[in-house]
PASEBA-1860 file (N, C-alpha, C; in nm, 3 decimals):
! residues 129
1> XXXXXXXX> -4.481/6.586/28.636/-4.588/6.606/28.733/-4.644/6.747/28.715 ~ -4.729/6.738/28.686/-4.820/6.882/28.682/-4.845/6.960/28.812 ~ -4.866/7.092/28.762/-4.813/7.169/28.934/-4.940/7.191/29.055 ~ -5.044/7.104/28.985/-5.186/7.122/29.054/-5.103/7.001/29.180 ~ -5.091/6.900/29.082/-5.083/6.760/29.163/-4.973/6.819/29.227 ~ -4.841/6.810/29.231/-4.713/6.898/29.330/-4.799/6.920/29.409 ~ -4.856/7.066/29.414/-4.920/7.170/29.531/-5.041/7.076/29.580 ~ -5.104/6.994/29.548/-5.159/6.927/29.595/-5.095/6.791/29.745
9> XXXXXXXX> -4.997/6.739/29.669/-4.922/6.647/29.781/-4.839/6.766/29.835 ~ -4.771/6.867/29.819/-4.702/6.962/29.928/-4.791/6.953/30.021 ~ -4.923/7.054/29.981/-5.046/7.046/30.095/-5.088/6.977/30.162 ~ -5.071/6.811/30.140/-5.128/6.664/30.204/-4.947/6.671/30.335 ~ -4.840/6.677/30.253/-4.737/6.702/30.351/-4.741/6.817/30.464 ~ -4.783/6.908/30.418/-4.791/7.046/30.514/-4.871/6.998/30.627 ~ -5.007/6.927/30.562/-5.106/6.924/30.668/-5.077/6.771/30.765 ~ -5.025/6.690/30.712/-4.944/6.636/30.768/-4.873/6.607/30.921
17> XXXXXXXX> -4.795/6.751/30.882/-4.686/6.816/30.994/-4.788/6.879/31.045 ~ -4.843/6.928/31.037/-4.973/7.038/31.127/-5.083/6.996/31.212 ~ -5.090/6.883/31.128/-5.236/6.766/31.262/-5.097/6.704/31.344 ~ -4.965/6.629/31.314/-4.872/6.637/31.409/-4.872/6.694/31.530 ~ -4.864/6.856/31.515/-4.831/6.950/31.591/-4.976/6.941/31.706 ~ -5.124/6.970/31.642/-5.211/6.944/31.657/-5.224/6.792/31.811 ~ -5.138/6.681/31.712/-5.147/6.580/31.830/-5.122/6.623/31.959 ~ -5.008/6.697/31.976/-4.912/6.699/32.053/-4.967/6.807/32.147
25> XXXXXXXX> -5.050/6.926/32.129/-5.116/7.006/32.196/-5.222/6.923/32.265 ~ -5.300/6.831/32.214/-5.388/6.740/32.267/-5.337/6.656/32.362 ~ -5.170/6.610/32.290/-5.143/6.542/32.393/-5.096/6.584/32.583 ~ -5.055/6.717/32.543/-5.040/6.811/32.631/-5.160/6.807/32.749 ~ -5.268/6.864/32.651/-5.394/6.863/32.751/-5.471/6.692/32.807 ~ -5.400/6.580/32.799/-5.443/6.452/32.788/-5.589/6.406/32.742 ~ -5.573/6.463/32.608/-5.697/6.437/32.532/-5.685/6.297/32.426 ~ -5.622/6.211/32.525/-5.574/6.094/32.473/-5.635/6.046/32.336
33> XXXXXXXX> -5.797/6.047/32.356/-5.893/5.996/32.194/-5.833/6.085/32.130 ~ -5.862/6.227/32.150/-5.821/6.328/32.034/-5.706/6.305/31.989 ~ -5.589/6.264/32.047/-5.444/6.223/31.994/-5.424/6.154/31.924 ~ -5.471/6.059/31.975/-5.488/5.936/31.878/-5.558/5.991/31.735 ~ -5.698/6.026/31.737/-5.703/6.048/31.609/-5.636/6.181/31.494 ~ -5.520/6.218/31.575/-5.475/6.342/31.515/-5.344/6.268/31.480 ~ -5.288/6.169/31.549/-5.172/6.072/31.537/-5.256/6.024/31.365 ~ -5.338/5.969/31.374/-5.397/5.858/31.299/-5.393/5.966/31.169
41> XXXXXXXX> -5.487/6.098/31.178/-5.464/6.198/31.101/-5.368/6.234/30.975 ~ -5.227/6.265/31.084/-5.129/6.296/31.014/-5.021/6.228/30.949 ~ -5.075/6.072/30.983/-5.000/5.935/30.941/-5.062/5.931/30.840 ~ -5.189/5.960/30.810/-5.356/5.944/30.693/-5.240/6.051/30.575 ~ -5.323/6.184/30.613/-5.240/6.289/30.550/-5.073/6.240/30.458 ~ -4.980/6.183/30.570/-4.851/6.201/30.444/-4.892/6.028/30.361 ~ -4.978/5.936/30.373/-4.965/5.818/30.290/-5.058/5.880/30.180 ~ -5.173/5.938/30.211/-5.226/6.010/30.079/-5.130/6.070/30.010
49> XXXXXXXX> -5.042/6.132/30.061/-4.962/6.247/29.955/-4.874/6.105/29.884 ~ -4.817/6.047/29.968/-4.713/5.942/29.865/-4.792/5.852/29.769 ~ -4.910/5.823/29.784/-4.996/5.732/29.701/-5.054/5.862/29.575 ~ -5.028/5.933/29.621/-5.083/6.081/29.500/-4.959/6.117/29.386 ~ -4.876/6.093/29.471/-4.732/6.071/29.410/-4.741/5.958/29.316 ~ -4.768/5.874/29.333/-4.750/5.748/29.280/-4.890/5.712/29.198 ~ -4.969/5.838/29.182/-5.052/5.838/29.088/-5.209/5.686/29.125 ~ -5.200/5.701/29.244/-5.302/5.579/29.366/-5.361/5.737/29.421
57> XXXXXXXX> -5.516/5.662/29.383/-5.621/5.810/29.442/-5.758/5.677/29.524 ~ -5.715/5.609/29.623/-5.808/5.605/29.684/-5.921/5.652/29.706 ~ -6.009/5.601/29.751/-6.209/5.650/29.771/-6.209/5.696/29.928 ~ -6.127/5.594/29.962/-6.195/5.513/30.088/-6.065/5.590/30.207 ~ -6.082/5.520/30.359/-5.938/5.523/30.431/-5.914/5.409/30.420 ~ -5.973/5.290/30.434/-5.963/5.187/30.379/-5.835/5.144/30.289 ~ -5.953/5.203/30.159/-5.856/5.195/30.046/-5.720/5.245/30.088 ~ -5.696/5.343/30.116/-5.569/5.399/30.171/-5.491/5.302/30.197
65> XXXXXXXX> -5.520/5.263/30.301/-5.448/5.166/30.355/-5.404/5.037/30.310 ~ -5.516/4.989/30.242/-5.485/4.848/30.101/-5.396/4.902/30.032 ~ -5.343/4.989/29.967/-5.273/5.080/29.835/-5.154/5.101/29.931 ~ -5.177/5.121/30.039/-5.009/5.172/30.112/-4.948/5.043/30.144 ~ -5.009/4.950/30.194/-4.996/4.837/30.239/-4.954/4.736/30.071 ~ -5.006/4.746/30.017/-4.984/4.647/29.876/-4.852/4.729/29.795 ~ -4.847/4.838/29.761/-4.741/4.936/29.695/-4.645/5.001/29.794 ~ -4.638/4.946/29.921/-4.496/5.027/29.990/-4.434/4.944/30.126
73> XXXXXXXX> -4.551/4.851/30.176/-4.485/4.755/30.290/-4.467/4.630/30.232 ~ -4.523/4.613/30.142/-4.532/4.437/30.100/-4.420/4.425/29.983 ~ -4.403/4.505/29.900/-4.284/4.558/29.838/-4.157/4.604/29.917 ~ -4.147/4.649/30.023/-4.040/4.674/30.125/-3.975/4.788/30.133 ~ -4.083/4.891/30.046/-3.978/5.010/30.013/-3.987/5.113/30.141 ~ -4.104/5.055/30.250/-4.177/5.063/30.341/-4.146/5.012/30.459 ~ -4.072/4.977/30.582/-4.049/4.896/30.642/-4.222/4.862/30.698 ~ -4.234/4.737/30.711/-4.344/4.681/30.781/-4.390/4.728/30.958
81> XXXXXXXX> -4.287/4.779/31.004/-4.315/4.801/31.099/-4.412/4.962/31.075 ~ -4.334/5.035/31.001/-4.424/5.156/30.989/-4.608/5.074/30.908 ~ -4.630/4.993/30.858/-4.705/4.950/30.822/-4.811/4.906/30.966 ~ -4.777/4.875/31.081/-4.782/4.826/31.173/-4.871/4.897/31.241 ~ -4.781/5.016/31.259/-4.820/5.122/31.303/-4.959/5.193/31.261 ~ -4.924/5.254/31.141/-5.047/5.333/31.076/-5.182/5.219/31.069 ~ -5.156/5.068/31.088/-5.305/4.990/31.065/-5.338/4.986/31.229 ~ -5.244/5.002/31.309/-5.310/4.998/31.460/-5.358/5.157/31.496
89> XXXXXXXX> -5.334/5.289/31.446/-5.378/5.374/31.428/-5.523/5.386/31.382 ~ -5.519/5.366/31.240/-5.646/5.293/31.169/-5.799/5.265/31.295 ~ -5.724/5.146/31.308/-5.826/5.070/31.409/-5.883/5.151/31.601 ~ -5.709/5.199/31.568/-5.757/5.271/31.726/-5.877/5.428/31.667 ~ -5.814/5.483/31.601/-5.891/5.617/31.547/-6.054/5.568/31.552 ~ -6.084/5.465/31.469/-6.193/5.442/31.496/-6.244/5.382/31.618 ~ -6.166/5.342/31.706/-6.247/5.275/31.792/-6.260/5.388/31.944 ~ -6.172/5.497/31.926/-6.160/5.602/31.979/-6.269/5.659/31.945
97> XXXXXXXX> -6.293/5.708/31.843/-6.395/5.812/31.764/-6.533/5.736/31.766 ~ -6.538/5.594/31.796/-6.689/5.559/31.743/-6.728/5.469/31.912 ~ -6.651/5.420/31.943/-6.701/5.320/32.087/-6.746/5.394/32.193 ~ -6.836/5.356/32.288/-6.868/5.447/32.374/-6.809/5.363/32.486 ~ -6.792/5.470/32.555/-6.719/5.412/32.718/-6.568/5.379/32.697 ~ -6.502/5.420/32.608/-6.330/5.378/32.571/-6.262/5.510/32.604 ~ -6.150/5.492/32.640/-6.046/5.611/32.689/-5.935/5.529/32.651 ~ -5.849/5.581/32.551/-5.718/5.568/32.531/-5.612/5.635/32.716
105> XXXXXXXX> -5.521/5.583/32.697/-5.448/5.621/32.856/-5.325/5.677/32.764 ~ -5.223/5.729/32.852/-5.122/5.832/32.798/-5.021/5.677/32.741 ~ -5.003/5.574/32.778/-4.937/5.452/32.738/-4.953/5.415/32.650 ~ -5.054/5.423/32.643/-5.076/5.343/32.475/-5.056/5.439/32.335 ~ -5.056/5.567/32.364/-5.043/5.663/32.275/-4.908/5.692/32.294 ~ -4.837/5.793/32.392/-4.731/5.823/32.327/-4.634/5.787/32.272 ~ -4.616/5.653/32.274/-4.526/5.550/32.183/-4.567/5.575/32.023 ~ -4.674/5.631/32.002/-4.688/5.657/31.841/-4.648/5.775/31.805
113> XXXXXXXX> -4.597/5.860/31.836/-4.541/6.004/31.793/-4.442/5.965/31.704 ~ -4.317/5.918/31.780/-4.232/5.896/31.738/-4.204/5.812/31.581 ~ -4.286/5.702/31.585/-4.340/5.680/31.444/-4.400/5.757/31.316 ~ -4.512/5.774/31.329/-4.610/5.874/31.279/-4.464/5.982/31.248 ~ -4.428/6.061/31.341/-4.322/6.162/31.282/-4.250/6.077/31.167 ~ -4.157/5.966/31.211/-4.066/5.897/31.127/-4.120/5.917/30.990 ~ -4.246/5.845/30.990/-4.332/5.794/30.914/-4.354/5.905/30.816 ~ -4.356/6.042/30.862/-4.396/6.148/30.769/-4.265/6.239/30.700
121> XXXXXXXX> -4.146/6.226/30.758/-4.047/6.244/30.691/-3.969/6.151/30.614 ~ -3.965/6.000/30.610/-3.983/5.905/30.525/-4.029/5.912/30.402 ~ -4.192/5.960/30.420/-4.215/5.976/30.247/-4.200/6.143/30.241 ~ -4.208/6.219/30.298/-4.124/6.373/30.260/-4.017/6.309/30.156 ~ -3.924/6.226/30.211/-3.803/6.217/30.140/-3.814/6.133/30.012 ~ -3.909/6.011/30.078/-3.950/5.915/29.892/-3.996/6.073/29.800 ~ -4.109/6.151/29.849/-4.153/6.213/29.762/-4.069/6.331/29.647 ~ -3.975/6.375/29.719/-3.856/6.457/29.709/-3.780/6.403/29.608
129> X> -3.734/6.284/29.590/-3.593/6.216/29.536/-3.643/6.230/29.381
END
């Protein structure tokens, strides 16, 4: 692995953990949309770095998600449930960020931290080995 690409997925991991942190200040102030899409963010952030790893350079978020979904849940190296997760993220991010008149409530979000975290030290560790 060449050390552009390395410092490249470190940086997709760093930033990662940092829109994380990011959620969690939002979530503080109950900026529920903003959480959500900072949840959605930093779940985005570490599947880019493992698909960069794995030499998968998506266009799209889309794409992202076809490539994570085809090369890491459907294969199993992935549990499906984290698959679950990041596509109901997906859908909420946008429907947060683009619908008018929608408010995410503190229920429906903070149940995704705990994932999303999982989720980003999971491939920390695929990426590592």
């Amino acid at each position: 692995m060449t050390d552009s690409k390395k410092e490249l997925i470190n940086y997709r991991i760093a930033r990662a953990k940092d829109t994380l942190d990011d959620a969690l200040i939002l979530s503080e102030k109950h900026k529920w949309n903003s959480t959500i899409n900072r949840l959605y963010y930093a779940a985005y952030y570490a599947v880019i770095a493992l698909l960069l790893h794995n030499n998968l350079k998506p266009a799209t978020h889309n794409g992202a998600k076809s490539n994570f979904s085809e090369h890491f849940i459907k294969t199993g190296i992935i549990s499906k449930e984290f698959g679950k997760s990041y596509s109901q993220l997906f859908t909420w991010r946008q429907k947060g960020d683009y619908d008018d008149l929608f408010d995410f409530t503190e229920e429906k979000v903070l149940p995704y931290f705990t994932p999303v975290k999982a989720l980003i030290e999971l491939i920390e560790e695929i990426i590592n080995k």
